[in-house]
Structures are given as structure tokens and as C-alpha cells.
DRENLUMVEX-89926 format. One record per residue (C-alpha): x, y, z; residue in one letter; residue number from 1. Coordinates in steps of 0.25 Angstrom, whole numbers. Layout:
<rec east="X" north="Y" up="Z" residu="A" num="NUM"/>
...
***
This chain:
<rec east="312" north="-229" up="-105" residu="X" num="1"/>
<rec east="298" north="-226" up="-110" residu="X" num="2"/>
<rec east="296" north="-222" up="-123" residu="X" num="3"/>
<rec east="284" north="-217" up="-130" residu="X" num="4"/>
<rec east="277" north="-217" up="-142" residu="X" num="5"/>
<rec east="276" north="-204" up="-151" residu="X" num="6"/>
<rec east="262" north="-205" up="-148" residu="X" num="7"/>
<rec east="263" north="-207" up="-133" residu="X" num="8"/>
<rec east="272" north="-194" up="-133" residu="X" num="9"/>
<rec east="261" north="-186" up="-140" residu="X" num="10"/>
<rec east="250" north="-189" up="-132" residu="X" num="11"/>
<rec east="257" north="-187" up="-118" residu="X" num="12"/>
<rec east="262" north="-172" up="-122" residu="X" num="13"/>
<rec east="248" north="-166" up="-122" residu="X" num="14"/>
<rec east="246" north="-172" up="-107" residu="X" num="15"/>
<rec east="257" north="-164" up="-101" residu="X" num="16"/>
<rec east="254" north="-153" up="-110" residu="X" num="17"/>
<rec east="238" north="-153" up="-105" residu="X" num="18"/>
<rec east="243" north="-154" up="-89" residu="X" num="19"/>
<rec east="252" north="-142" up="-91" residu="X" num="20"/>
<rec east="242" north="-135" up="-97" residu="X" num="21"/>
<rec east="232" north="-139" up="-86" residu="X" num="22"/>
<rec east="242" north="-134" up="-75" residu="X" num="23"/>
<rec east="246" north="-121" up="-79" residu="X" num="24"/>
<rec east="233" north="-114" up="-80" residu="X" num="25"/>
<rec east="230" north="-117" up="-65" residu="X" num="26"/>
<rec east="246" north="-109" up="-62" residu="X" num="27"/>
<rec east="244" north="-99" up="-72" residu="X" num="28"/>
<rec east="228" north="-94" up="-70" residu="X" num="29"/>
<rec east="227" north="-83" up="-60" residu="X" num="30"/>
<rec east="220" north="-86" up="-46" residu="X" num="31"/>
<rec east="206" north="-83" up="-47" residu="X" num="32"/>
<rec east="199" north="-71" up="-42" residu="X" num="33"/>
<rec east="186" north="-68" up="-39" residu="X" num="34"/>
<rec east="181" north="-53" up="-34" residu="X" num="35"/>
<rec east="167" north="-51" up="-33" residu="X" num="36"/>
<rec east="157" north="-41" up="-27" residu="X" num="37"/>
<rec east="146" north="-42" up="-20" residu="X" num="38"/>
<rec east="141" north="-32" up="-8" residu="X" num="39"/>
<rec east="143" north="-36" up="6" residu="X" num="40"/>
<rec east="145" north="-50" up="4" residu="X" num="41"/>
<rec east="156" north="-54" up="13" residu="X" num="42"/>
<rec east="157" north="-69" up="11" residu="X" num="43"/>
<rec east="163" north="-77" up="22" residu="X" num="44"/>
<rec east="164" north="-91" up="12" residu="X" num="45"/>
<rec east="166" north="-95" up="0" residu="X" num="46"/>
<rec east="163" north="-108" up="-7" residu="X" num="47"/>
<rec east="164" north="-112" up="-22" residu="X" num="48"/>
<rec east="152" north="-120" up="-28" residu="X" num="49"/>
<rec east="158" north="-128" up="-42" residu="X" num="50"/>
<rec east="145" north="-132" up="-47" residu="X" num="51"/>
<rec east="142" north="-118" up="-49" residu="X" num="52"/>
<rec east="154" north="-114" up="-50" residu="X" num="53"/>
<rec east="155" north="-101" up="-40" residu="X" num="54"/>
<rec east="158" north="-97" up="-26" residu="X" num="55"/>
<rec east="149" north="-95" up="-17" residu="X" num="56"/>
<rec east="151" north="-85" up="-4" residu="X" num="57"/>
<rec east="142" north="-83" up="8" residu="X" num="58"/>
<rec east="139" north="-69" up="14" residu="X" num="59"/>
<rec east="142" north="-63" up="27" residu="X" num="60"/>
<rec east="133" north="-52" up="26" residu="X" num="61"/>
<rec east="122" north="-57" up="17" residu="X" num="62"/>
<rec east="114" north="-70" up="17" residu="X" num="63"/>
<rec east="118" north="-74" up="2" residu="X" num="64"/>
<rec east="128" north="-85" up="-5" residu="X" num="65"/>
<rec east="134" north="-77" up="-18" residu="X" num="66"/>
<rec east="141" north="-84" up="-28" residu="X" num="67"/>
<rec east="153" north="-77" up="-36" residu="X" num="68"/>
<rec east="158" north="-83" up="-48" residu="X" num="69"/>
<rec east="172" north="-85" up="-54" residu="X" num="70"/>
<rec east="170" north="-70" up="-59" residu="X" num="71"/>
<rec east="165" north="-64" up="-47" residu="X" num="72"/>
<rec east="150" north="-64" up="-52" residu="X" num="73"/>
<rec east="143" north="-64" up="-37" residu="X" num="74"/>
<rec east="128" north="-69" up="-37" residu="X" num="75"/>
<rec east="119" north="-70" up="-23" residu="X" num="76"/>
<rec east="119" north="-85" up="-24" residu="X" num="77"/>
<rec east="110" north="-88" up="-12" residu="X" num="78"/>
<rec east="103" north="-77" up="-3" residu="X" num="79"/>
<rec east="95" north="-82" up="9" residu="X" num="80"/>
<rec east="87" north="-70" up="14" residu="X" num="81"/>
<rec east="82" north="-80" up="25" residu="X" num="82"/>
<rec east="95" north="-81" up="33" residu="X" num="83"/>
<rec east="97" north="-73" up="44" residu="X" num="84"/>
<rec east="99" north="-58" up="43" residu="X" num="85"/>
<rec east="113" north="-56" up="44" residu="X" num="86"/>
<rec east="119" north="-71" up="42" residu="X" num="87"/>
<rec east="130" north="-72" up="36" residu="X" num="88"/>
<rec east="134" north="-85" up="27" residu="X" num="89"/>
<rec east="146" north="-90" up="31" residu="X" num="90"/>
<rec east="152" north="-104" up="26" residu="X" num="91"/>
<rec east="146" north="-110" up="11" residu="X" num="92"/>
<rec east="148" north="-124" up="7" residu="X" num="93"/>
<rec east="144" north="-129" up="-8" residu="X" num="94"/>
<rec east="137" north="-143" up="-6" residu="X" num="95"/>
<rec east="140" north="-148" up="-22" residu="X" num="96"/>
<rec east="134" north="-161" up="-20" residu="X" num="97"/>
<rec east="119" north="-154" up="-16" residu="X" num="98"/>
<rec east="121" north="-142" up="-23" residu="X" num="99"/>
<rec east="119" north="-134" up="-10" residu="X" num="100"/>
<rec east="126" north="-122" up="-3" residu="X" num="101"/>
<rec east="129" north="-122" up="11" residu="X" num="102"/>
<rec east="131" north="-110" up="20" residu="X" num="103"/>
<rec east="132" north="-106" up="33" residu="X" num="104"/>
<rec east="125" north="-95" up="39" residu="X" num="105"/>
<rec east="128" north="-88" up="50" residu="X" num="106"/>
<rec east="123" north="-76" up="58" residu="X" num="107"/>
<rec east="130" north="-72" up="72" residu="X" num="108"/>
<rec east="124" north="-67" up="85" residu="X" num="109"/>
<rec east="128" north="-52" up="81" residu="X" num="110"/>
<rec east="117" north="-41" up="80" residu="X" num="111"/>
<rec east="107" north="-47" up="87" residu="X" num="112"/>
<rec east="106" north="-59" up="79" residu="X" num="113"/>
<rec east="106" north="-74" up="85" residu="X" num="114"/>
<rec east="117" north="-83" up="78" residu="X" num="115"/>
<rec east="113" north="-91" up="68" residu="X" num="116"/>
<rec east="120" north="-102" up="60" residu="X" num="117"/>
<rec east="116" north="-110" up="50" residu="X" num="118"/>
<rec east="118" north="-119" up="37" residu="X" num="119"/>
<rec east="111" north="-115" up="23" residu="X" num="120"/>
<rec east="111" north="-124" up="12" residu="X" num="121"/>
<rec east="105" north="-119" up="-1" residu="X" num="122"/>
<rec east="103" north="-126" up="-14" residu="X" num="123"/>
<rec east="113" north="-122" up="-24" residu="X" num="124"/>
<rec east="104" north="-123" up="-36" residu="X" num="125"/>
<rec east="91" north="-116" up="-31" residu="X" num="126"/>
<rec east="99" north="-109" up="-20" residu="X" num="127"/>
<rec east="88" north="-112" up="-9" residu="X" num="128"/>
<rec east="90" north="-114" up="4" residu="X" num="129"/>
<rec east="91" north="-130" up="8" residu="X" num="130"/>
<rec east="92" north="-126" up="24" residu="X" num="131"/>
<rec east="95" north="-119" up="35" residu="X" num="132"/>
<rec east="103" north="-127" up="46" residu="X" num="133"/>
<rec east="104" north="-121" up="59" residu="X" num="134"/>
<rec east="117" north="-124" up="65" residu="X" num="135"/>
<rec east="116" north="-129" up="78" residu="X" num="136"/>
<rec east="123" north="-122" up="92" residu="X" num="137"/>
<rec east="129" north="-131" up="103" residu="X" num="138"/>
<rec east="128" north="-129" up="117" residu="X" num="139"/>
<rec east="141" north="-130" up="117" residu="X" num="140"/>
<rec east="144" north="-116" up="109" residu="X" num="141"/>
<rec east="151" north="-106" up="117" residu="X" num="142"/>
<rec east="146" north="-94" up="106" residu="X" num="143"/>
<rec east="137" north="-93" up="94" residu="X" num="144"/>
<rec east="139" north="-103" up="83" residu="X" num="145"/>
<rec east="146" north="-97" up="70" residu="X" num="146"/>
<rec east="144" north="-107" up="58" residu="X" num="147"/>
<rec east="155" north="-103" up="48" residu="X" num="148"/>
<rec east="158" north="-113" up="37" residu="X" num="149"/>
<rec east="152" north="-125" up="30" residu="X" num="150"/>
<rec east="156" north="-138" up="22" residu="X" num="151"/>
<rec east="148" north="-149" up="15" residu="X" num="152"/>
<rec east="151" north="-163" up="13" residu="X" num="153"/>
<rec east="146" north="-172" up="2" residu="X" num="154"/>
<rec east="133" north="-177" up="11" residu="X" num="155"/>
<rec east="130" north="-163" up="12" residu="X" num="156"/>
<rec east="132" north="-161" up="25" residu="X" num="157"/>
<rec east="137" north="-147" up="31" residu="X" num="158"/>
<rec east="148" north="-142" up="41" residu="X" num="159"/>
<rec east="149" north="-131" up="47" residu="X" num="160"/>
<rec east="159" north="-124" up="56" residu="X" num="161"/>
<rec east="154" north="-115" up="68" residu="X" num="162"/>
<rec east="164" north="-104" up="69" residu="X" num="163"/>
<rec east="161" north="-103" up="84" residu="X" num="164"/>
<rec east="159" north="-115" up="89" residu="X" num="165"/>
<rec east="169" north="-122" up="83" residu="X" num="166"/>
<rec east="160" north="-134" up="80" residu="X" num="167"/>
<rec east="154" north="-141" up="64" residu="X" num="168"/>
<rec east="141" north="-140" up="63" residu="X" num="169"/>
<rec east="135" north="-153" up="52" residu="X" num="170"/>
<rec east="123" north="-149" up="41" residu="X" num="171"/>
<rec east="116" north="-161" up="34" residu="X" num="172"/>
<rec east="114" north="-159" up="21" residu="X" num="173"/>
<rec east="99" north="-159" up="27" residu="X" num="174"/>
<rec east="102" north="-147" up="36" residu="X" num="175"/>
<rec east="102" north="-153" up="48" residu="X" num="176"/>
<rec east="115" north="-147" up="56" residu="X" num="177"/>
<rec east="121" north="-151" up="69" residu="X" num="178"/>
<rec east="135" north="-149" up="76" residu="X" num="179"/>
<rec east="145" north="-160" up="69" residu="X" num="180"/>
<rec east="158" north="-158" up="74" residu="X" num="181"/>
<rec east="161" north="-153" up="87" residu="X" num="182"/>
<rec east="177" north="-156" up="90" residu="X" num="183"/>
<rec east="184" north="-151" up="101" residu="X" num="184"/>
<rec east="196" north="-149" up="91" residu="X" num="185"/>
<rec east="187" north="-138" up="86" residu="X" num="186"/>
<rec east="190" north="-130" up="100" residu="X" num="187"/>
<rec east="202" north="-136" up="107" residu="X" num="188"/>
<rec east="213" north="-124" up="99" residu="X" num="189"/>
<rec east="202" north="-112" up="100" residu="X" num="190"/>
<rec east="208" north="-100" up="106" residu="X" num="191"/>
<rec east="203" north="-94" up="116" residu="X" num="192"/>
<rec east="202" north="-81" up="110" residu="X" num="193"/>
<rec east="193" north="-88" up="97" residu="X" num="194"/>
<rec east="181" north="-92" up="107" residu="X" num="195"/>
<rec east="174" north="-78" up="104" residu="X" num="196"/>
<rec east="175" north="-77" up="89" residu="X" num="197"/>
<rec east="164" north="-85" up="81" residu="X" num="198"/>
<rec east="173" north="-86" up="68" residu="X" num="199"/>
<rec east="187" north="-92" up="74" residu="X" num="200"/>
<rec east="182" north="-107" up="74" residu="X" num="201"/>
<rec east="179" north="-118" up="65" residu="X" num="202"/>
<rec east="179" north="-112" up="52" residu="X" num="203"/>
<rec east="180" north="-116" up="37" residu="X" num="204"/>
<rec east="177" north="-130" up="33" residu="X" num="205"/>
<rec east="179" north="-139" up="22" residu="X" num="206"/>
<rec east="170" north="-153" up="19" residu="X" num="207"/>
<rec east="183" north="-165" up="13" residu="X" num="208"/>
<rec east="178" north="-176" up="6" residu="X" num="209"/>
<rec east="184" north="-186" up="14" residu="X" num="210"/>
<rec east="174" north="-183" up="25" residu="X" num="211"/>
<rec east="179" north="-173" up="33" residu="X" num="212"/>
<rec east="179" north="-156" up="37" residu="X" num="213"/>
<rec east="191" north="-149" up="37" residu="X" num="214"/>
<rec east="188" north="-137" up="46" residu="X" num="215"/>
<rec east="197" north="-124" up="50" residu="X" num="216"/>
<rec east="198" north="-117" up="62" residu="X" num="217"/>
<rec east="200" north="-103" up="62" residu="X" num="218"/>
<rec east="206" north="-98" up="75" residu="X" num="219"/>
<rec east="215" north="-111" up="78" residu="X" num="220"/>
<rec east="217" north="-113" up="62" residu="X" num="221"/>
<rec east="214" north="-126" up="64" residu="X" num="222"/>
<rec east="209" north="-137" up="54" residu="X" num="223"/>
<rec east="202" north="-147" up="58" residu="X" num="224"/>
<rec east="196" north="-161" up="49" residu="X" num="225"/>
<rec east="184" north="-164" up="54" residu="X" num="226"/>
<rec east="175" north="-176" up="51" residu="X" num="227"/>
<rec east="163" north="-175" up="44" residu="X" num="228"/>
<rec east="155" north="-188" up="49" residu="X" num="229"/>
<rec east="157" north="-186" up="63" residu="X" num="230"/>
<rec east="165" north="-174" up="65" residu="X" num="231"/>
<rec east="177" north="-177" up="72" residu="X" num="232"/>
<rec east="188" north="-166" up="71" residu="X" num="233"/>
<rec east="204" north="-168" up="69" residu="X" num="234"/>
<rec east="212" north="-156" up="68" residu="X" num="235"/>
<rec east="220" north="-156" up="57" residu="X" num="236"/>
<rec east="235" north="-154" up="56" residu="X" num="237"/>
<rec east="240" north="-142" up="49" residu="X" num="238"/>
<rec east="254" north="-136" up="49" residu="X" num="239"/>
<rec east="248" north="-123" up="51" residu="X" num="240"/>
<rec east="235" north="-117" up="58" residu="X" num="241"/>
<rec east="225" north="-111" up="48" residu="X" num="242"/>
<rec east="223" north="-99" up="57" residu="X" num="243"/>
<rec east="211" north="-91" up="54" residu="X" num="244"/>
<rec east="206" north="-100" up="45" residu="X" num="245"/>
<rec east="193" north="-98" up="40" residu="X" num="246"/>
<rec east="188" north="-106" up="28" residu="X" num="247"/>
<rec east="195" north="-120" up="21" residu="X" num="248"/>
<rec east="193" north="-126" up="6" residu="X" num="249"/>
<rec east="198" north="-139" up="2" residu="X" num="250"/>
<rec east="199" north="-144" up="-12" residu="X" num="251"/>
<rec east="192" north="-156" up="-18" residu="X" num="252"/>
<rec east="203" north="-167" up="-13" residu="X" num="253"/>
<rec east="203" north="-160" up="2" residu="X" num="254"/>
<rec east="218" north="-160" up="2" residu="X" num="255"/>
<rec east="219" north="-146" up="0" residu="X" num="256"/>
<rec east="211" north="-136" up="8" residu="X" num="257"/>
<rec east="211" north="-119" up="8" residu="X" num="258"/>
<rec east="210" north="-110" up="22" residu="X" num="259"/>
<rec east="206" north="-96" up="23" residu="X" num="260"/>
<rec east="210" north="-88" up="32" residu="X" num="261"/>
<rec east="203" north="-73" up="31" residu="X" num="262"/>
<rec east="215" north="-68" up="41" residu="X" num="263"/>
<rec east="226" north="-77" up="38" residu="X" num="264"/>
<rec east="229" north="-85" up="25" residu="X" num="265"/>
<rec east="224" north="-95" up="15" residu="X" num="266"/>
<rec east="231" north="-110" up="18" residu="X" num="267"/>
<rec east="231" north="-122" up="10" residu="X" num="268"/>
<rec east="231" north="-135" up="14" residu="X" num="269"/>
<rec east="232" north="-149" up="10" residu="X" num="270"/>
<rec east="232" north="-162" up="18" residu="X" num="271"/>
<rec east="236" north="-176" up="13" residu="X" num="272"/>
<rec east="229" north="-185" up="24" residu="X" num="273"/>
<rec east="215" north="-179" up="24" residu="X" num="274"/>
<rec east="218" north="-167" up="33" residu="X" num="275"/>
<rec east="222" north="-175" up="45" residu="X" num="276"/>
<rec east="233" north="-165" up="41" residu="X" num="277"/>
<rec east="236" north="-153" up="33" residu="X" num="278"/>
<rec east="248" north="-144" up="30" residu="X" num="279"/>
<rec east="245" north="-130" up="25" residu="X" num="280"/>
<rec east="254" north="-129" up="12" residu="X" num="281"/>
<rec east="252" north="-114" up="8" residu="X" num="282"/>
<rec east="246" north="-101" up="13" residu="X" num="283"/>
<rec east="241" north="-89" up="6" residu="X" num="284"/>
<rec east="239" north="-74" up="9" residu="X" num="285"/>
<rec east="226" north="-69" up="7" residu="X" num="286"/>
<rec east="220" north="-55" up="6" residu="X" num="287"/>
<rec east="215" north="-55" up="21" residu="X" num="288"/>
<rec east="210" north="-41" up="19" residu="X" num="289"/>
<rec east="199" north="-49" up="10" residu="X" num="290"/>
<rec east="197" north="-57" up="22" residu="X" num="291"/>
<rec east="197" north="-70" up="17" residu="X" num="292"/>
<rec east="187" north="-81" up="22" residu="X" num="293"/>
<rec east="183" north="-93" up="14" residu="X" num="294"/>
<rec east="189" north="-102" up="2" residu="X" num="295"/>
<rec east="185" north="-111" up="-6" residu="X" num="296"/>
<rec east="188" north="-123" up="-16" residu="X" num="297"/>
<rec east="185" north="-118" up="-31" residu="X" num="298"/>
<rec east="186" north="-124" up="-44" residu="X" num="299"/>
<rec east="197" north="-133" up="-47" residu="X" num="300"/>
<rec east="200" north="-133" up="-32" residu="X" num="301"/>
<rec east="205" north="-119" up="-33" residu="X" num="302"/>
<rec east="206" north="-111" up="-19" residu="X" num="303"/>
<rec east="197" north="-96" up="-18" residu="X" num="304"/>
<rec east="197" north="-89" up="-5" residu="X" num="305"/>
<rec east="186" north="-79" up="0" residu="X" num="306"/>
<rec east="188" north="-64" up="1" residu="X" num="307"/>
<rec east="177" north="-60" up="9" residu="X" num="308"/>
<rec east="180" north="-48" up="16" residu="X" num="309"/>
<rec east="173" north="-55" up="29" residu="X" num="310"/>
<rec east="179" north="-46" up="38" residu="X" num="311"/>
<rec east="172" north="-34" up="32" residu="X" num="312"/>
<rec east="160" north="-41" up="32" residu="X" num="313"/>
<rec east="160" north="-41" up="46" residu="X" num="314"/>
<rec east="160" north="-28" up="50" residu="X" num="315"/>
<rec east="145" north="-27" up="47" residu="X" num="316"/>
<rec east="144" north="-13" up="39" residu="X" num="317"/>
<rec east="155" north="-14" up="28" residu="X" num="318"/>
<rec east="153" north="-15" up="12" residu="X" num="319"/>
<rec east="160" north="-23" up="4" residu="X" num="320"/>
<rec east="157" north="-28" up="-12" residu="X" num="321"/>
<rec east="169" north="-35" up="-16" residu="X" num="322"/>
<rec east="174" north="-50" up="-13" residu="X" num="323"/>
<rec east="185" north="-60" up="-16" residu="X" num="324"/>
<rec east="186" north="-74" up="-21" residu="X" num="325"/>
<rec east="200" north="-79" up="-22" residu="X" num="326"/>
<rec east="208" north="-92" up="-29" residu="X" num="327"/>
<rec east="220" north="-92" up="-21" residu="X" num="328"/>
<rec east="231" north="-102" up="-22" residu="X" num="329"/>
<rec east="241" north="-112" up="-16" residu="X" num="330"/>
<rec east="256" north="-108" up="-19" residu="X" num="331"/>
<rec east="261" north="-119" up="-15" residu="X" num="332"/>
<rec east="250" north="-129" up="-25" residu="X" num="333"/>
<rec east="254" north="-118" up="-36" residu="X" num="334"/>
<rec east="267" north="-122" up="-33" residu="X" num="335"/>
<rec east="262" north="-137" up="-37" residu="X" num="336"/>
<rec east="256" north="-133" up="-46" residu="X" num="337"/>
<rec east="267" north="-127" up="-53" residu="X" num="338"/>
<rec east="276" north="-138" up="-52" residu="X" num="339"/>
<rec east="268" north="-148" up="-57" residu="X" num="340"/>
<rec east="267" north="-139" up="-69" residu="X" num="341"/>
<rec east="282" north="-139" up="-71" residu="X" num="342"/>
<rec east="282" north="-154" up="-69" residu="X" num="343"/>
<rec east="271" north="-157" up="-81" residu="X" num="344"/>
<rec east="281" north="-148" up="-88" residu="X" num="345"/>
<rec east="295" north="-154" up="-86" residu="X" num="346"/>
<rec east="286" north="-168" up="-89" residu="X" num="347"/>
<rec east="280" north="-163" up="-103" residu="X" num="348"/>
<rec east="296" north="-157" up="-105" residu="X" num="349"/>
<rec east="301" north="-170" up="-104" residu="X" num="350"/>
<rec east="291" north="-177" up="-110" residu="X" num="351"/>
<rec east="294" north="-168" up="-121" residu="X" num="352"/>
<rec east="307" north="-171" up="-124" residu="X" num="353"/>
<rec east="306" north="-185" up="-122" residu="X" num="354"/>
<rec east="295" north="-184" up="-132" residu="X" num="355"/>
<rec east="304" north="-176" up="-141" residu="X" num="356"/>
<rec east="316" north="-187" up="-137" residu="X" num="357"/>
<rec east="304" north="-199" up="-143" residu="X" num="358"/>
<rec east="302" north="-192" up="-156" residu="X" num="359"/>
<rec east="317" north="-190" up="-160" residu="X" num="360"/>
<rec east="319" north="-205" up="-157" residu="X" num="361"/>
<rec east="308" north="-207" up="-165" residu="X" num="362"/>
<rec east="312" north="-198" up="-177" residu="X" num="363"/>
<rec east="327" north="-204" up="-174" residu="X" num="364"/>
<rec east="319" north="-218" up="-177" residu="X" num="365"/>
<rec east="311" north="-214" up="-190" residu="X" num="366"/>
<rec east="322" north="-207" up="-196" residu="X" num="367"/>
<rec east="332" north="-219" up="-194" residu="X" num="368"/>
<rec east="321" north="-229" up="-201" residu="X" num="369"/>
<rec east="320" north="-219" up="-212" residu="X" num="370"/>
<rec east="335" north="-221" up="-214" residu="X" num="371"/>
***
């Protein structure tokens, strides 16, 4: 049996006492919150910068980037008067490593306007436009193109999902774009019924370090991993269909990853083979009447969850002031979480009394010499 010293027992206490008190701040704080203001915005995406710690949205009304802080303080980050009239900006990506943002811009064929799609990237610092990628069409497009989202690797280079099309399009970090991935598993489970609307295809998508794109597809709720070299697409196995699914986060490691659906749910998922399979492990309920569209990784890995009131947005002539940014979180990790807690616990219990059990040996031993 292993015994320790007085002094080994001393020093091993405040360890167990430092993880307890580490663990229960993150069970007993309150999810986070954020309400803000600011007219007619509607933002369709959301991304968290950490260098300068806050979020940053896009506009579907306005050509402008905002930035909210934790406290809901709203600032015009970025305004680019030179866009088109009546783009909107759809899908933001932070590129950390060159301190640059990256955001689609995207302006449909309605009111007389031709369609236009593009890639912005701005310097995060002087917050001046780098450049302006055009996104190439293919003659192989049956409707206009619809750029939606965006995601950055660690060479800088851009991916972004056409909506319509149902194909990647690939920026340098130079600006020079091109179609990348063009998979027929993209199209093969399409309904019929999804060929005439713009936003029912490739959808969110999420850069993981390993080297690859994890991409979701909204009207099969499909996920797909898809290779950022040479882009070669493989479906991944899911137990469940993300239907509607509009945007999808993944933390750090790439194990865990976050979808939105602004008319179905939230799912979080986690894979242990590099997403050659996933299994969805809990599902929220959001406010849909919020219409929720975008979510993001924030700090510490915490999950935060657009409320953009899109739909309204839509409409054209409506007015709207107040938006949403929301934490939400897994049960089923807090569950973990929780019984990791009682674990550290019943360890510092029993190592407690088997301290207690070493002293009175001790005193037992002194007082017996003594005699």
C-alpha cells in the first residue's frame, strides 16, 4: 500500500482543491447573451475574431461588417460604399494568421440587377479593402450562382460554397479564384423540388486543421468532408440528417462541430476518425421565430448562435433595431461536465480521509515515543 509523507499530503490537497474550483464556474455561470441594436441590419453570419476579441456580422441589407462586443456595444466595423447597390454580405471568415477578414458578397438577379458574386478581404487593422475576387460561373450552371459562405486555411486560401450550384469555388490568399471542387455527390440526393431555389445547396462550411472542409447541405442535410488539396468529396456518415441546415462551427481539435438550422434545430456533433463518421449526440430547440442562421466558435470553445431575424430581412420594406447573439449549450457535455465534477469530489473526499487516516498514525507514533 502507498503511503505518503505529511508533506506530500499537504501539497496534493490544493491540486484537487484548484481543479474543483476551475470546474464549477464553467456549470454554475449563466449562458451568455448578447442583445444589441442596430437599424436594419439583418445579418445572415456570424464569426468571432479572438485577437480583437468580438463578433463580427455581415449585412443583408447594407454593405457593412459591424462588430458587437461581449456587451452588445455595435460599431460599423467595415463599410464598402464601392460594392454594389444592394449587395448583401453573406458568409464572414476571420483569417488570424494575416490578420485579414473575408466576406462573401452577393447580390441576386432581382430588380433588374445582374448577379454578382464575389470575395472581399480586408485588412483587419486598417480595415481596407485587400481585393475583390469575382467568382467564376461555369457553363455548366443551370441558374445563377449564389455564393453563401466562406472558410480559410492556414495558407490563406478561401472556400466558398455556391448555394445554387452546388459546387466550392477556391480564392488564394492572392485573390485569384477558380471553381475547386466540383463532386457529383454534391447533386446525386438533390430533390427535384430544390433545383429552383438558390439557398437549398451547399451551405455552411468549416476549414479543420487536418486538411480538410466539412460542408453541409441544406435540403438533403447532408455533411460532406471534402479535401482541401485536390478536392475530392466523401459523404459523411451521420446517424441523423441535418435537415435545413444552414451554417456549421467546429472547435479547435475538430472533433466537435455546431449546426444551425434557422427552421429546424441546433445539433452537436463529434467524430473520433476525422469525420469519416459523425454521430449527432444532442439536439437543441432554438427560438426559430428569431430565425436563426449562422454559429460560431467563441472563446474558450464556447458555442454562440445567430439571431438574425433573416426572414424579415427579406421581405424588403420591413424595420427592424434589435438582434440576438446567443451561447447555447450541449446537455449532454454538461452532463460530463458534471460528473467529472463529482468525480474530483469523491477523489479529494477520499483523499481526505486517508490524509486524516496518515495523521492519526502519525500522532498514534509521536505520542507512543514520548511514552
Amino acid at each position: 500500500m502507498l503511503f505518503l509523507s505529511p508533506k506530500q499530503s499537504l501539497l496534493l490537497i490544493p491540486i484537487f482543491v484548484i481543479a474543483i474550483i476551475q470546474t464549477v464556474p464553467i456549470l454554475a455561470r449563466n449562458a451568455h447573451v448578447i442583445n444589441f441594436r442596430s437599424p436594419n441590419l439583418y445579418p445572415e453570419s456570424l464569426a468571432w475574431d479572438p485577437q480583437a476579441q468580438h463578433f463580427l456580422l455581415g449585412s443583408l441589407q447594407q454593405r457593412l461588417i459591424a462588430a458587437v462586443s461581449d456587451a452588445g456595444v455595435v460599431e460599423t466595423f467595415i463599410s464598402d460604399t464601392e460594392l454594389p447597390d444592394g449587395a448583401s454580405i453573406l458568409g464572414i471568415a476571420v483569417d488570424s494568421y494575416r490578420n485579414r477578414l473575408l466576406a462573401v458578397v452577393h447580390q441576386s438577379h432581382n430588380n433588374n440587377q445582374p448577379p454578382f458574386n464575389a470575395l472581399a478581404a480586408y485588412d483587419a487593422r486598417s480595415r481596407h479593402r485587400i481585393f475583390l475576387s469575382l467568382l467564376p460561373s461555369s457553363s455548366e450552371d443551370t441558374s445563377p450562382a449564389a455564393a453563401n459562405d466562406v472558410a480559410v486555411d492556414y495558407d490563406g486560401n478561401a472556400f466558398v460554397t455556391n448555394s445554387a450550384g452546388n459546387y466550392i469555388w477556391k480564392v488564394t490568399a492572392d485573390g485569384e479564384a477558380s471553381i475547386f471542387s466540383r463532386s457529383q455527390l454534391f447533386t446525386a440526393n438533390i430533390p427535384a423540388t430544390a433545383n429552383n431555389d438558390s439557398l437549398l445547396g451547399l451551405n455552411g462550411i468549416a476549414y479543420v486543421s487536418k486538411g480538410y472542409l466539412l460542408v453541409v447541405q441544406s435540403c438533403t442535410g447532408k455533411l460532406f468532408k471534402v479535401d482541401a488539396i485536390d478536392g475530392t468529396a466523401r459523404v459523411v456518415i451521420l446517424n441523423e440528417d441535418l435537415i435545413g441546415a444552414d451554417d456549421i462551427a467546429l472547435r479547435k481539435d475538430g472533433g466537435v462541430a455546431a449546426a444551425v438550422s434557422p427552421v429546424n434545430k441546433m445539433w452537436f456533433l463529434k467524430s473520433e476518425d476525422s469525420w469519416a463518421e459523425g454521430v449527432v449526440f444532442d439536439r437543441l430547440e432554438l427560438d426559430l421565430r428569431r430565425f436563426p442562421t449562422s454559429v460560431t466558435m467563441g472563446e474558450k470553445g464556447r458555442v454562440y448562435v445567430l439571431y438574425g431575424h433573416l426572414d424579415e430581412g427579406r421581405v424588403g420594406d420591413s424595420v427592424r433595431e434589435g438582434f440576438g447573439i446567443a451561447e447555447v449549450r450541449s446537455k449532454r457535455e454538461g452532463q460530463d461536465d458534471s460528473i467529472w465534477l463529482f468525480v474530483l469530489m469523491g477523489v479529494g473526499f477520499a483523499f481526505l480521509m486517508f490524509w486524516r487516516f496518515q495523521m492519526s498514525q502519525l500522532v498514534k507514533k509521536m505520542h507512543h515515543k514520548i511514552n
